[in-house]
C-alpha positions as CSV (number, residue, x, y, z in Angstrom):
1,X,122.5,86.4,111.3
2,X,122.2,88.3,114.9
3,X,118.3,88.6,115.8
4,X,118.8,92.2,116.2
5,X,120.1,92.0,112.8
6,X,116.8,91.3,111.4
7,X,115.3,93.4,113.9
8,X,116.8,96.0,111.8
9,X,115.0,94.4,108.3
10,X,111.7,94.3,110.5
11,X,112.0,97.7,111.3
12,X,112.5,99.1,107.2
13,X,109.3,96.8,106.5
14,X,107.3,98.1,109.5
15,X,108.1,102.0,109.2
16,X,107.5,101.0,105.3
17,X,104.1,100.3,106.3
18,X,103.7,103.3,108.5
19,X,104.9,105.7,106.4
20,X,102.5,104.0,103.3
21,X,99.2,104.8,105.5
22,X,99.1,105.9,108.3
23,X,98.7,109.7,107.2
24,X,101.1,112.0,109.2
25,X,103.8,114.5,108.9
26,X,106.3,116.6,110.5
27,X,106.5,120.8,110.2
28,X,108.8,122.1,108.5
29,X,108.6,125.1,111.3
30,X,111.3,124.6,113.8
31,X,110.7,127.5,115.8
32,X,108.1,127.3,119.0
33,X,105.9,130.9,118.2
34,X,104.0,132.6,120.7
35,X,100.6,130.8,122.0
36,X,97.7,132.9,120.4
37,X,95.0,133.7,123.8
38,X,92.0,133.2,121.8
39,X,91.7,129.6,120.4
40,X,88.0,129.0,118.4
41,X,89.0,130.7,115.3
42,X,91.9,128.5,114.1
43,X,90.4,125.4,115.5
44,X,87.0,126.5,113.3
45,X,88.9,126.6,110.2
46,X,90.8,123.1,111.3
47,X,87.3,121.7,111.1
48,X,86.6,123.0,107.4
49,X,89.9,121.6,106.3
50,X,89.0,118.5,107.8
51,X,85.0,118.5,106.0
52,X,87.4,119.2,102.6
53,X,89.5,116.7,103.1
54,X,87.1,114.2,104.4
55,X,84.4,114.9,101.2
56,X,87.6,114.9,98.6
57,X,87.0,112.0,95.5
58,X,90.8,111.9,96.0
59,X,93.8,112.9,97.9
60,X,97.6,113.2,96.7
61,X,100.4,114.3,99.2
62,X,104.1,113.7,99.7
63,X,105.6,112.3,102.8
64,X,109.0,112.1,104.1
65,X,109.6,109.7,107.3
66,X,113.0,110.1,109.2
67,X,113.9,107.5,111.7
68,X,117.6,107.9,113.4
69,X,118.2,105.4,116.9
70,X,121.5,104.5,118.4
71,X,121.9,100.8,119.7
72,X,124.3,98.7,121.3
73,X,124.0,94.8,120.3
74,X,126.6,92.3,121.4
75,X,128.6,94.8,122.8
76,X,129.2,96.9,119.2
77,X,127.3,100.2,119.5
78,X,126.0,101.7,115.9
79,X,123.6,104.4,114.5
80,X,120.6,103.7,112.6
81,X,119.5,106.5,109.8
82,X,116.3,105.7,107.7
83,X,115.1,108.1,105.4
84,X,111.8,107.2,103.2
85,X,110.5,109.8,100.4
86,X,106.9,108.9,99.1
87,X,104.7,110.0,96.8
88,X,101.2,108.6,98.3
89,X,97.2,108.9,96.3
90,X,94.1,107.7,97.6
91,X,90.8,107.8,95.6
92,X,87.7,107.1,97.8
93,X,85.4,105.4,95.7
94,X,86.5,102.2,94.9
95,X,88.8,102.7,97.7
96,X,91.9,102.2,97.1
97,X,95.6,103.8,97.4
98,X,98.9,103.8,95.6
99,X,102.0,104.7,97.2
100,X,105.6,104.8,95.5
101,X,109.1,106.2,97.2
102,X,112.6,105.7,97.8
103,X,114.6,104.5,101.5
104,X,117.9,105.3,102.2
105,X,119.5,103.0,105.1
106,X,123.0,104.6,106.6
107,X,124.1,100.6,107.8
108,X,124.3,99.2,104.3
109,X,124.8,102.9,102.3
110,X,121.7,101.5,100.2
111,X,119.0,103.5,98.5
112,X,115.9,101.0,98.0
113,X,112.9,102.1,95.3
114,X,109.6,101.3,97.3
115,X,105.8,100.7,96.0
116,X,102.7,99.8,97.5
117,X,99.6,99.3,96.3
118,X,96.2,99.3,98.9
119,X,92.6,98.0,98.1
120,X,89.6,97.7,99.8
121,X,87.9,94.1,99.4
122,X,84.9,93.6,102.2
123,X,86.4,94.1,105.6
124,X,89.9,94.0,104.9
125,X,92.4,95.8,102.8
126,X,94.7,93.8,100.3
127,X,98.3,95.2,100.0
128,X,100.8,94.7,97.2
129,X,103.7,95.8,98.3
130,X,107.2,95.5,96.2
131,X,110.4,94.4,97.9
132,X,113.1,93.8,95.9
133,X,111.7,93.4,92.3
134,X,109.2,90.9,93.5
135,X,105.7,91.8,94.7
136,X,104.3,90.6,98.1
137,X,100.7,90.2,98.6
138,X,99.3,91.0,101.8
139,X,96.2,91.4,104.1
140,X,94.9,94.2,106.8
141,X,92.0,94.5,109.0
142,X,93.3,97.7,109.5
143,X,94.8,100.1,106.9
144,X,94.2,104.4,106.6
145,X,95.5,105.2,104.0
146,X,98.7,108.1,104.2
147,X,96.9,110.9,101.9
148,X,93.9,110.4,104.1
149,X,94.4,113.2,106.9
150,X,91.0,114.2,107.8
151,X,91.7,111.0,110.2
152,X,94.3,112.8,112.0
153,X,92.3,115.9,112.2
154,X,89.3,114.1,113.5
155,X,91.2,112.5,116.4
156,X,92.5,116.2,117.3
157,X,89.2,117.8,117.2
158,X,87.8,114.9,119.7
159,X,89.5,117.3,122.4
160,X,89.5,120.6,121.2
161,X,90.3,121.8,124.7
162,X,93.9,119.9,124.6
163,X,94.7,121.9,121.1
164,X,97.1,124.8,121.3
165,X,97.0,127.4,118.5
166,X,100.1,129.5,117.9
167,X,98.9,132.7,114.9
168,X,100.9,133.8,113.3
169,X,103.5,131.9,113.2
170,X,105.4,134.2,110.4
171,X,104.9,136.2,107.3
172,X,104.4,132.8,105.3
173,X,102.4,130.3,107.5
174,X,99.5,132.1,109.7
175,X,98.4,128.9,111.8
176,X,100.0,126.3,113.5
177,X,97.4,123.7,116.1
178,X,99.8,121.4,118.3
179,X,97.7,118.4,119.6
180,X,99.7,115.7,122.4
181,X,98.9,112.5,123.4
182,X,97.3,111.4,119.9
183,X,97.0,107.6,120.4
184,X,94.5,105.1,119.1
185,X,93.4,103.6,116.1
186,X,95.1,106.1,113.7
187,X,98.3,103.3,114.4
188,X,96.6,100.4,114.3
189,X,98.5,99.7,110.9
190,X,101.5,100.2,112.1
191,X,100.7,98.3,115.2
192,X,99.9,95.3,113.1
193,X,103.0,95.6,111.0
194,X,105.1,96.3,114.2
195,X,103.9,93.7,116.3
196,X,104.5,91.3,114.0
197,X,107.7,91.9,112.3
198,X,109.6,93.3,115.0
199,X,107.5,90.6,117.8
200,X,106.9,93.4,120.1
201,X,103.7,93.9,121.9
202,X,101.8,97.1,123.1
203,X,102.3,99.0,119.3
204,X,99.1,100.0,119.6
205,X,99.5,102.2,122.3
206,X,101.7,105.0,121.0
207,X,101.3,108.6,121.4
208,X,102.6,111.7,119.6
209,X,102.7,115.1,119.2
210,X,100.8,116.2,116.2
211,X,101.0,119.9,114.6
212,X,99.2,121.0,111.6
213,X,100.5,124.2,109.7
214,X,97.7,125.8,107.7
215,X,97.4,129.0,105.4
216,X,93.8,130.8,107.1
217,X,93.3,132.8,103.7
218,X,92.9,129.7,101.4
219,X,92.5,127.1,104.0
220,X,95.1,124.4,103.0
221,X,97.3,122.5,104.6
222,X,101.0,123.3,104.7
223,X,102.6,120.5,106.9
224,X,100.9,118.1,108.5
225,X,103.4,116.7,111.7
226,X,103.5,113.9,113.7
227,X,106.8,113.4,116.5
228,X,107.0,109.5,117.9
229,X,110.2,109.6,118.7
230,X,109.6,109.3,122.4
231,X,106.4,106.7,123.0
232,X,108.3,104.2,120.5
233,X,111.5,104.9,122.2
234,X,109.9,103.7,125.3
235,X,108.1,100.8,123.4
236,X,112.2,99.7,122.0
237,X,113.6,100.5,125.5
238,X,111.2,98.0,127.1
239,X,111.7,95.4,125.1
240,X,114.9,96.0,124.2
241,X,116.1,92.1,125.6
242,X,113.9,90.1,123.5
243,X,114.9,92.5,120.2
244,X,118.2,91.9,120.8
245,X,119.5,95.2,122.4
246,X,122.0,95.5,124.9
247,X,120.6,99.3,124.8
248,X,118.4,101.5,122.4
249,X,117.4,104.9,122.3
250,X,115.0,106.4,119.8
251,X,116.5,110.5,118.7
252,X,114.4,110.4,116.0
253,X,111.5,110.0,114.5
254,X,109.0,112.4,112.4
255,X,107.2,112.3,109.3
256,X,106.3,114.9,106.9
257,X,103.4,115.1,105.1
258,X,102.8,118.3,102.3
259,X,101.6,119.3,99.2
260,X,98.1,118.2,99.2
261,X,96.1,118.1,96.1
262,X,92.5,117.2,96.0
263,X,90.2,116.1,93.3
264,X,92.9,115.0,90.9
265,X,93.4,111.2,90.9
266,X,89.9,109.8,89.4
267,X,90.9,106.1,89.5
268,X,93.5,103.7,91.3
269,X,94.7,100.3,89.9
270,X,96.2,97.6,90.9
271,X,98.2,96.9,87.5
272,X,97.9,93.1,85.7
273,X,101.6,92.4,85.9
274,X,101.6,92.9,89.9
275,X,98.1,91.1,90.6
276,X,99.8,88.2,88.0
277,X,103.0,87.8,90.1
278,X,102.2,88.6,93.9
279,X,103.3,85.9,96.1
280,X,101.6,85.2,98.7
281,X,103.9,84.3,102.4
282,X,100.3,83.4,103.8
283,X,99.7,81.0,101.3
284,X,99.1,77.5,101.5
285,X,102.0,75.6,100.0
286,X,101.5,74.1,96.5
287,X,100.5,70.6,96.6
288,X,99.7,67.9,93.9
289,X,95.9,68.9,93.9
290,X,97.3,72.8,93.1
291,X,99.2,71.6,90.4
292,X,96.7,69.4,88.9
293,X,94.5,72.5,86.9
294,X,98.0,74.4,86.2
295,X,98.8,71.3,83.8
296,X,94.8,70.9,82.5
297,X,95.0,74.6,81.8
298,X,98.4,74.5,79.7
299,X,96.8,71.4,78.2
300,X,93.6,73.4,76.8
301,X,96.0,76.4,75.4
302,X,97.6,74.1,73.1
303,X,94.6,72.4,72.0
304,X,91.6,75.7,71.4
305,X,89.3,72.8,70.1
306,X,88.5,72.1,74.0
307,X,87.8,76.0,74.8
308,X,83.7,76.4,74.5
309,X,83.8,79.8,72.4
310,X,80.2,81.1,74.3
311,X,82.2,80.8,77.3
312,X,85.2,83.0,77.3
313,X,87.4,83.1,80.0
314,X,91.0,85.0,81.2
315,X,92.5,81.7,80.3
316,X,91.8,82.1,76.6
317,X,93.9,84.5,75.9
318,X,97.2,83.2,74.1
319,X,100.2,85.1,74.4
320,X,100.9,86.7,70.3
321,X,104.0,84.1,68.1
322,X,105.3,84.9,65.4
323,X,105.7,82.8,62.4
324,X,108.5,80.4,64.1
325,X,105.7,80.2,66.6
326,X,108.1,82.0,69.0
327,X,106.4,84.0,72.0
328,X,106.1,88.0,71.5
329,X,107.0,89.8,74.8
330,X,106.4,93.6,75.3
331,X,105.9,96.2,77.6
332,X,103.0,97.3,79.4
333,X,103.9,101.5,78.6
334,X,106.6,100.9,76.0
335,X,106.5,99.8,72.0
336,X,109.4,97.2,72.8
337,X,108.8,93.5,72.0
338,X,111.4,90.5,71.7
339,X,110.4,86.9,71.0
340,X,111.2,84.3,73.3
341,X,111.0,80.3,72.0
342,X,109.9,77.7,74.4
343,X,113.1,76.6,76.4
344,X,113.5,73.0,75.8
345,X,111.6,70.8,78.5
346,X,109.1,73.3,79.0
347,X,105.9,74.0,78.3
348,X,104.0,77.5,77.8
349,X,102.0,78.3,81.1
350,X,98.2,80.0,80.3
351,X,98.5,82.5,83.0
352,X,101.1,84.1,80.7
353,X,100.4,87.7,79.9
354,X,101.8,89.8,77.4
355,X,104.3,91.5,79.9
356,X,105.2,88.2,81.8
357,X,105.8,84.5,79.8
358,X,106.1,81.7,82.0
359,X,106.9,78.4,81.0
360,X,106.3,75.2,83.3
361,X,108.9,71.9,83.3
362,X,106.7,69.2,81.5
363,X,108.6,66.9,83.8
364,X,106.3,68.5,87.3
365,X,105.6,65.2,89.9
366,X,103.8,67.2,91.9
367,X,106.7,67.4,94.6
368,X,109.3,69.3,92.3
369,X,107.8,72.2,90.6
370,X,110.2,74.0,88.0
371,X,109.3,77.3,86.1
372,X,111.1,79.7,83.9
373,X,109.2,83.5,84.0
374,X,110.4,86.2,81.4
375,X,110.3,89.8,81.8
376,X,111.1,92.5,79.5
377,X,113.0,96.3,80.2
378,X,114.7,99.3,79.4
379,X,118.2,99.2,80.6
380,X,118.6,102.5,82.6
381,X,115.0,103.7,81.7
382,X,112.3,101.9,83.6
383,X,114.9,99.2,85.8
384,X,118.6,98.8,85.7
385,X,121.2,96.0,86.4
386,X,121.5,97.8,90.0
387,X,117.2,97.0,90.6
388,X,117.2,93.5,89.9
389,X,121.0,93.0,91.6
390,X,119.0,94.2,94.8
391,X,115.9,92.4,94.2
392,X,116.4,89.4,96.1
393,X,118.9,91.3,98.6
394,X,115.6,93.1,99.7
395,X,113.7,89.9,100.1
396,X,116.5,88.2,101.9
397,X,116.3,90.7,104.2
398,X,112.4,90.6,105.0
399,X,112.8,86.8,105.6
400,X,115.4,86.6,108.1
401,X,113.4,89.3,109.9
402,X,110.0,86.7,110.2
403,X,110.0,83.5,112.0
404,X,107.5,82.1,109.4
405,X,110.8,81.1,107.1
406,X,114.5,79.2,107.6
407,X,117.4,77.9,105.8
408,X,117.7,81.3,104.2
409,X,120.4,81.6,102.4
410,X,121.7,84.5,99.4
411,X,124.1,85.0,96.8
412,X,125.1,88.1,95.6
413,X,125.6,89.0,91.8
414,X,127.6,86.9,89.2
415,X,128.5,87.0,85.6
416,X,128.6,84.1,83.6
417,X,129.0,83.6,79.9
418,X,125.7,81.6,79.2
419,X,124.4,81.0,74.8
420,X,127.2,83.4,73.7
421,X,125.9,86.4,76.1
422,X,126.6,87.7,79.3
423,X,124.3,86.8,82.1
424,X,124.4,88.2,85.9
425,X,122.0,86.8,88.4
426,X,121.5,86.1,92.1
427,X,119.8,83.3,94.0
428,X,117.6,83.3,96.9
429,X,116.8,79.9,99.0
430,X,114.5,78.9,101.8
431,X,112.3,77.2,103.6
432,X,108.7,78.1,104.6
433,X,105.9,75.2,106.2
434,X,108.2,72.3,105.0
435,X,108.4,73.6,101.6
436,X,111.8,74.5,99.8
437,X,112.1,77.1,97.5
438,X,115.0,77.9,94.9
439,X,115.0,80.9,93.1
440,X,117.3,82.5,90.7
441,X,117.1,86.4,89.6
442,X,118.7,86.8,86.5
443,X,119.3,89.0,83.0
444,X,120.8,90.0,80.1
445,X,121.4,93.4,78.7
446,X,121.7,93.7,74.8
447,X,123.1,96.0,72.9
448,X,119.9,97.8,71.6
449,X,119.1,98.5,75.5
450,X,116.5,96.0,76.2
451,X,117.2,94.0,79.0
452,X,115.4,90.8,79.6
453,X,114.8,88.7,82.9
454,X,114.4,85.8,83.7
455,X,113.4,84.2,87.5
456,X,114.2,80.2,87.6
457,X,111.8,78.9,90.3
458,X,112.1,75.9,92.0
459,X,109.7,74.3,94.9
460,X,109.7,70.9,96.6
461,X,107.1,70.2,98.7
462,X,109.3,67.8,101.4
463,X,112.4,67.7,99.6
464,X,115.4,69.5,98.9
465,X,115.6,71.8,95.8
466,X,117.7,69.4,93.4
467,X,117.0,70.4,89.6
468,X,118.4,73.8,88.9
469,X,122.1,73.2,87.7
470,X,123.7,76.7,87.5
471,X,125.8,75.0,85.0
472,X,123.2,74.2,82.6
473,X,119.9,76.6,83.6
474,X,121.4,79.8,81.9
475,X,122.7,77.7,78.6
476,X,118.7,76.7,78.7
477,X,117.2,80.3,79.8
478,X,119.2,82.4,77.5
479,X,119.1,80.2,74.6
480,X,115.1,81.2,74.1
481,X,115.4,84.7,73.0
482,X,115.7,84.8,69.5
483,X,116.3,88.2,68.6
């Protein structure tokens, strides 16, 4: 794949980022109004929004980022469109944020669901974000978070003298403040994400055009604004060799930020399922001494005797069976269960939860690590076959646009016949610090609606991936369910 190519995959993840927290919009007025002579009022009542804001338990807002840039790469010239709708909540105390969305890309006529969660932990912020069906784990010296504005207001009222206040605007919205230049740390988390995905320097120094529409009667916020389009045009245009441009230019980019709600979110949680199966790119690679405990722990599930009963611990906890002694899976929000057996050569894994079953291969050396991880659904309710057919298409993507993984490879959806039932999967494949990694994403819909998944994972640690046989794994996978 063309560097410019993933340039384009960078550039979803990065404005993802943005868009997540870095707590902006754009005004839904079009029209420039007249300039208002006397300033001091509306900047006065900018300043109590921004004490509201600031002293809020909890903010909620929606924002809507638009990116559109036209290109030319290896002589083909194209249009980029990039629409991203979000729902975004931050509660102050734990802090923490949760943001969840949908991005529409024009080059591959895809709509992608989006989620990220955002907590504080000492001096940095850890992010789960989810690409694909799988959850990334992450790290940030610097994160705001999206529904945090009082940031945004606070760098404009810095220089109260470089505001310009237009009242009335019209019969609905009475204030409008228009601040240029913003720059500084209100990007640095989209400086991080840009300077590393897209491997562009000077992100950090963008400037925009904020504008902040406000009612003056009830002193809320109508649209918060913020215009890029020209500062990271320039930041494109002068790097535009080294991303892979023959030429770039920027005609778009704004964000919307509206209906803020304050006071309404009293708690924000990273759920079990996500924290469970994060991966980690950052990692270190799993080696024999990683494996090691995995096995100990499976060892002491299966044999309670071992488990000192004054010292519980989230190990103890033992996934329900049923008489068979076949493993009940359910759903986190749902009353939906089906039992899964232990696939032959595998052994249960402790870290199992009630909403994801893993099983280990008992035949592990410590190079070749094999494991089998269930997941239960809703057909068309809570994820379809379209979600997990994407899953890994997502993922693909975000790897070929970092230089921390190679030998990525992807296949798109099949349909096999597999223990008398019709299984579609994908499978994903690279390479990341000289370890290989094999992964198939696939499922089964039954006739009742539930739809179960199941990811085959394979790592070699120096080696190629040699022990999943697509001939064979489904036969073993799909054989477990038992009703």
């Amino acid at each position: 794949m063309r560097k410019y190519r993933r340039l384009l995959a960078a550039l979803m993840a990065a404005l993802l980022a943005f868009s997540a927290f870095s707590g902006c919009g754009k005004k839904k007025q079009e029209e420039t109004p007249e300039e208002t002579q006397s300033a001091e009022e509306g900047i006065e009542t900018m300043r109590r929004v921004a004490d509201r804001l600031e002293s809020a338990s909890s903010v909620s807002a929606s924002i809507n980022t638009e990116l559109r840039m036209k290109y030319v790469a290896d002589g083909v010239e194209a249009t980029l469109e990039m629409y991203i709708t979000q729902d975004t909540q931050l509660v102050r105390e734990p802090e923490a944020a949760h943001t969840k969305g949908v991005m529409t890309l024009n080059l591959s006529d895809i709509s992608l669901d989006t989620e990220t969660y955002a907590v504080k932990e000492g001096d940095q912020y850890v992010t789960y974000t989810a690409s694909g069906g799988q959850w990334i784990k992450g790290t940030s010296g610097a994160v705001s978070t999206g529904a945090d504005a009082s940031g945004i207001l606070s760098v404009l009222l810095e220089n109260p003298d470089n505001l310009t206040v237009y009242s009335p605007i019209d019969e609905y919205h009475d204030l409008q403040i228009v601040g240029e230049g913003l720059s500084g740390g209100i990007f640095a988390g989209f400086a991080e994400s840009a300077e590393t995905l897209l491997e562009v320097s000077g992100a950090g120094e963008l400037s925009a055009t904020v504008a902040v529409v406000m009612e003056e009667e009830s002193e809320e916020i109508i649209d918060l604004a913020i215009d890029l389009k020209d500062s990271f045009g320039t930041l494109l245009e002068g790097q535009k060799e080294a991303l892979g441009f023959d030429e770039v230019e920027v005609t778009r980019f704004v964000i919307t930020m509206s209906d803020f709600e304050l006071d309404t979110v009293s708690e924000i949680k990273v759920p079990d399922e996500v924290l469970s199966s994060a991966i980690d790119p950052n990692a270190p690679a799993p080696d024999e001494s990683t494996e090691a405990p995995q096995e100990s722990e499976s060892e002491s599930q299966t044999q309670p005797e071992s488990v000192d009963p004054e010292e519980p611990s989230s190990q103890d906890y033992e996934l329900p069976q049923d008489e068979a002694g076949n493993y009940v899976l359910g759903m986190e929000w749902y009353g939906d269960t089906i039992t899964v057996s232990t696939p032959r050569g595998f052994v249960y894994n402790a870290g199992s939860d009630k909403t994801w079953l893993q099983f280990d291969s008992s035949e592990n050396d410590g190079v070749h690590v094999l494991s089998m991880i269930y997941t239960l659904y809703i057909a068309g309710e809570n994820y379809s076959e379209e979600d997990l057919a994407q899953a890994q298409e997502s993922s693909y993507a975000y790897m070929n646009s970092s230089s921390a993984y190679s030998g990525v490879a992807f296949d798109p959806v099949q349909t096999v016949t597999a223990a008398g039932k019709q299984v579609s999967y994908t499978r994903l494949a690279y390479t990341q610090d000289g370890v290989s990694y094999e992964e198939y994403n696939s499922w089964c819909v039954y006739p009742d609606g539930r739809m179960l998944q199941c990811t085959i994972k394979e790592t070699a640690d120096g080696e190629a991936c040699n022990r999943i046989d697509p001939a064979t794994v489904f036969e073993t996978a799909f054989s477990a369910p038992m009703e």
